[in-house]
C-alpha positions as CSV (number, residue, x, y, z in Angstrom):
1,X,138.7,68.6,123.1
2,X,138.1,69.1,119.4
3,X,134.5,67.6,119.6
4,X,134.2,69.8,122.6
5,X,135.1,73.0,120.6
6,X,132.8,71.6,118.0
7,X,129.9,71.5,120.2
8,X,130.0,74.9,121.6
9,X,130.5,76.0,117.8
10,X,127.4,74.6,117.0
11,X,125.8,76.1,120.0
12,X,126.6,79.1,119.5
13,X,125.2,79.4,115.3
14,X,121.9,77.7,116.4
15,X,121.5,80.8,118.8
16,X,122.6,83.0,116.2
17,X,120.1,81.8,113.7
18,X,117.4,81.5,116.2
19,X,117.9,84.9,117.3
20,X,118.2,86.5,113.4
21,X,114.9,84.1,112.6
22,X,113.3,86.1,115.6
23,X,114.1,89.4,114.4
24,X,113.1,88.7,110.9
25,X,109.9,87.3,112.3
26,X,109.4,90.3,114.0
27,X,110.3,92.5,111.3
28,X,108.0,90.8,109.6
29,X,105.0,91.0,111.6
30,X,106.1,94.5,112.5
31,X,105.3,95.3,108.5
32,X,102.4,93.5,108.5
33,X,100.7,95.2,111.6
34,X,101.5,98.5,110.2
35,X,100.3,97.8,106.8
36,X,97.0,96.1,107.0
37,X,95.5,99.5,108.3
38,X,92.6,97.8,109.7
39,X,92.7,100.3,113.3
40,X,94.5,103.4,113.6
41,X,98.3,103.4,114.7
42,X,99.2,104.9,117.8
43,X,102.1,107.4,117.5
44,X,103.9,109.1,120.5
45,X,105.7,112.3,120.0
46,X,108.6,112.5,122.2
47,X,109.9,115.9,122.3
48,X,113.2,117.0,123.1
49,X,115.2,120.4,123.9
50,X,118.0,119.9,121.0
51,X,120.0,123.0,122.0
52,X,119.2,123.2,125.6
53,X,117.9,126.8,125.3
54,X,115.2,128.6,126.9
55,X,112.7,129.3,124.0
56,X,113.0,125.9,122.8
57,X,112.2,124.8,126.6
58,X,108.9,127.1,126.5
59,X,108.3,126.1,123.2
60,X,108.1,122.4,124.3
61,X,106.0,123.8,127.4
62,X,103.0,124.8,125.0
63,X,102.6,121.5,123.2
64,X,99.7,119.6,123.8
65,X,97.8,116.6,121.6
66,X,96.1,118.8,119.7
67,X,99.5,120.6,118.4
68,X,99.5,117.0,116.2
69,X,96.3,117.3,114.7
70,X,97.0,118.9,111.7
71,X,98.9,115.5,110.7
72,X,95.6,113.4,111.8
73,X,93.6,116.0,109.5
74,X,95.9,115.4,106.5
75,X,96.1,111.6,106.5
76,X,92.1,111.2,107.5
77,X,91.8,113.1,104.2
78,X,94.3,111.3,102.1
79,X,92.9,108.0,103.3
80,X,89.6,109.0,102.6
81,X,90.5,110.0,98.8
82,X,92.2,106.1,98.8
83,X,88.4,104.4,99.9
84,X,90.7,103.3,102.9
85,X,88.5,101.2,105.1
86,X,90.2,102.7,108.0
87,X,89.7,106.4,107.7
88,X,92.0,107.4,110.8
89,X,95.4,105.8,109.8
90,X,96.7,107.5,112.8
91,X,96.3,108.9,116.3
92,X,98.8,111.0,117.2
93,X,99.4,111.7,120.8
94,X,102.2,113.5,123.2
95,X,104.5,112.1,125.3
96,X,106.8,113.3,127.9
97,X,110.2,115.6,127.0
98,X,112.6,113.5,126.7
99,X,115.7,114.6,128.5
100,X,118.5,112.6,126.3
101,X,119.0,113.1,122.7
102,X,119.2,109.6,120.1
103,X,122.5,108.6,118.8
104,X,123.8,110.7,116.0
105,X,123.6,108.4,112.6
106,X,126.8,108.5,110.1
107,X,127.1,111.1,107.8
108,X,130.1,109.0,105.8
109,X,128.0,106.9,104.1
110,X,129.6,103.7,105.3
111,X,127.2,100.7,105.1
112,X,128.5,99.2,108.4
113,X,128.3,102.2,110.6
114,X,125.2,102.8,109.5
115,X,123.9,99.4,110.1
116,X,125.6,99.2,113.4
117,X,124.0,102.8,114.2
118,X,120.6,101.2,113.0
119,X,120.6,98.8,116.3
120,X,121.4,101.4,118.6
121,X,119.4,103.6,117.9
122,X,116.5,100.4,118.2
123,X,118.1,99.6,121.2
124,X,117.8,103.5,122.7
125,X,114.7,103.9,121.9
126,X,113.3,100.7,123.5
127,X,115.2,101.4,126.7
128,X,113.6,104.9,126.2
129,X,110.0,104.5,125.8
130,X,110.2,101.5,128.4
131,X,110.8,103.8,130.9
132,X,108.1,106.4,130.1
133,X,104.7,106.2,131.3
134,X,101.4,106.0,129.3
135,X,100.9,102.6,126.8
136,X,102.6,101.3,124.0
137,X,102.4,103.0,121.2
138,X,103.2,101.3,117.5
139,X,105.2,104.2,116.0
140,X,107.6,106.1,118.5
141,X,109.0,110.1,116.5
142,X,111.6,111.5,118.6
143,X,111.1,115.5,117.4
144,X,114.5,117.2,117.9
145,X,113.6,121.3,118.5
146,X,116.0,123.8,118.2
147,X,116.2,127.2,118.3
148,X,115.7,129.0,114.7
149,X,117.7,132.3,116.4
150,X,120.6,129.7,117.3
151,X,120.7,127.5,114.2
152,X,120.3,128.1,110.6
153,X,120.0,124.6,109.1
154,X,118.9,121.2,110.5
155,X,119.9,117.9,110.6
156,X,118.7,115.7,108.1
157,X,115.3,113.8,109.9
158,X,115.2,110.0,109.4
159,X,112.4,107.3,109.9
160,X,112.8,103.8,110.2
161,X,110.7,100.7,109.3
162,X,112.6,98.4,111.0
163,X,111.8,100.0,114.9
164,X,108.9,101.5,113.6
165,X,110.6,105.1,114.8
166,X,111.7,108.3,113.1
167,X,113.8,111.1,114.4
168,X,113.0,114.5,113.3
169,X,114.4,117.6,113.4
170,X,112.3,120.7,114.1
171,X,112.5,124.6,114.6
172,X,110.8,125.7,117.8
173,X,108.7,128.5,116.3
174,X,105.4,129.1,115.5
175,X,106.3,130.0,112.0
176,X,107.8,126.7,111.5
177,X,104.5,125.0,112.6
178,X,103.4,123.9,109.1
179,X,106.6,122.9,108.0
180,X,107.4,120.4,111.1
181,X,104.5,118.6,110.3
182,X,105.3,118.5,106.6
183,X,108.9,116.8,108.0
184,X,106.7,114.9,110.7
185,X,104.0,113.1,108.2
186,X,107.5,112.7,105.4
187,X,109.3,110.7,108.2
188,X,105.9,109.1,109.8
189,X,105.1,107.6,106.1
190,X,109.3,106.0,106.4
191,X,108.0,104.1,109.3
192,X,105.4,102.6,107.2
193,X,107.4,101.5,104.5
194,X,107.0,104.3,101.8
195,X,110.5,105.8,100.4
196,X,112.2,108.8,99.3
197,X,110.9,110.0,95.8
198,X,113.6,112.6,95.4
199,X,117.3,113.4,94.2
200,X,119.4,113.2,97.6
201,X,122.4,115.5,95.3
202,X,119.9,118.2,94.9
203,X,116.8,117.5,96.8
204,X,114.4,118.3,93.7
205,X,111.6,115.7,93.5
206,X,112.0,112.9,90.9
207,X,109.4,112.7,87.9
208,X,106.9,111.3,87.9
209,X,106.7,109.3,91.3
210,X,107.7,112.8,93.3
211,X,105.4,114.7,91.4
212,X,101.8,115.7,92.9
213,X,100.5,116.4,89.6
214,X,103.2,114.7,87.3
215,X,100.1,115.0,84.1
216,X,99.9,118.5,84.6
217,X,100.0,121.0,81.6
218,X,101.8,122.9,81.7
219,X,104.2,120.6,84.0
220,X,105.4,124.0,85.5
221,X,104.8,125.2,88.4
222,X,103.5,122.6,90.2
223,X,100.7,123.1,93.1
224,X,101.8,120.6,95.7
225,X,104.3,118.5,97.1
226,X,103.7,114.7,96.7
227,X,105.0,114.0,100.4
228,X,107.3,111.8,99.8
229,X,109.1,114.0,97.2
230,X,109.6,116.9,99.6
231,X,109.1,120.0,97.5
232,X,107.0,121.2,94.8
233,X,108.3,121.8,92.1
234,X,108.4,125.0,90.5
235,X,110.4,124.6,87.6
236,X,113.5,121.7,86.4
237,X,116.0,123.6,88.2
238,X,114.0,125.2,91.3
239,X,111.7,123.4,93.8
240,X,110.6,124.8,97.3
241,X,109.9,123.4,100.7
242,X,106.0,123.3,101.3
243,X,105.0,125.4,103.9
244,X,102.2,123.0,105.5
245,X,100.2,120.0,104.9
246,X,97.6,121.8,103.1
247,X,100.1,122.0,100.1
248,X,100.9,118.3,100.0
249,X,99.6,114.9,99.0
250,X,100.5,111.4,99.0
251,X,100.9,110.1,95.4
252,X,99.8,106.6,93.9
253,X,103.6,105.0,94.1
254,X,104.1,105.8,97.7
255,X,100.2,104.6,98.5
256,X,101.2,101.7,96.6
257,X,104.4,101.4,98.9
258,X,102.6,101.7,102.4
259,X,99.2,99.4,101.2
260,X,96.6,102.1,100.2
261,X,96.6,101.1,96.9
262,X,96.4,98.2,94.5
């Protein structure tokens, strides 16, 4: 009975070290594929009706491919200043509203929920886009509208490497246009390995990394957002959102993080 138990006790680590050696292998080429940037990566847009309300609903209704292509325009342009053999990182395309919202990630911090949370949200959006027509795409971003008459604030927009997906949160408005793609291209660059070059306590970009212009003189007021820090800054204590892509740019330490650079 004891060599029995000792058996199925080795059966059962082999499969659990063959199946974490297959996730790291795919986590693996997963990184690789999205880094080599030698074809564009497909993104599909899902969008979905956050608040349920009518304006969001119409809102969704007027969204085509071209809604995206301010984002294509932005990175074609930022690849091109990096001599990026690939000149169209991305092709952005819409898919269909999504009727179900993702899982809600932690807000507590804890390690464990959030790594548990991690998996199901991979695990949502796989049995999410599998049942959706059109092909695969490399890089899924669930966008979250709400109404800006309903809500004043949003939920803090995520993107993850390991699922290649992002979920962001969005004000269905016109007005809001330039700033959802400023949280769209943020979150898209997550996907690709590239990280946060600001201070989470008060959202101000760090210096120099989250600086556009960190060798400018006078080092106040800044011009434009380095993406990745979030804001330009406008003084050490004041910093504000940018208001579309056209004020933004992706610095050397997050090209460095996602392969455009050296």
């Amino acid at each position: 009975m004891a060599n029995q138990r000792g058996f199925f006790r080795t059966v059962r680590t082999f499969i659990l070290l063959v199946i974490l050696l297959a996730v790291a292998g795919e986590t693996w080429l997963s990184k690789w594929r999205t880094t080599e940037w030698d074809r564009p990566l497909w993104v599909t847009v899902y969008p979905i009706n956050a608040d349920g309300s009518l304006r969001v609903r119409q809102y969704i209704d007027q969204l085509q491919d071209r809604s995206f292509a301010p984002l294509e325009t932005f990175f074609n342009a930022e690849a091109k200043r990096y001599r990026l053999s690939e000149q169209q990182p991305f092709s952005i395309r819409l898919g269909p509203v999504l009727e179900q919202a993702p899982p809600v990630p932690p807000t507590d911090g804890n390690r464990l929920m959030t790594a548990l949370w991690s998996l199901q949200m991979r695990f949502w959006a796989w049995t999410t886009v599998r049942e959706t027509d059109g092909p695969p795409a490399t890089i899924t971003l669930f966008v979250k509208y709400y109404d800006p008459a309903l809500v004043d604030t949003l939920p803090h927009s995520l993107g993850l490497q390991k699922g290649l997906l992002g979920v962001v949160n969005a004000f269905a408005a016109r007005s809001y246009r330039g700033q959802n793609q400023v949280v769209m291209a943020h979150e898209l660059l997550h996907t690709v390995g590239a990280t946060d070059k600001y201070d989470p306590a008060t959202t101000r970009p760090l210096y120099p990394e989250g600086y556009a212009e960190p060798d400018r003189s006078p080092r106040y007021p800044q011009r434009l957002a380095e993406l990745m820090g979030g804001r330009i800054p406008l003084s050490p204590q004041r910093a504000e959102m940018p208001r579309s892509l056209q004020r933004c740019l992706i610095g050397e330490t997050t090209a460095r993080e996602i392969g455009w650079e050296d």
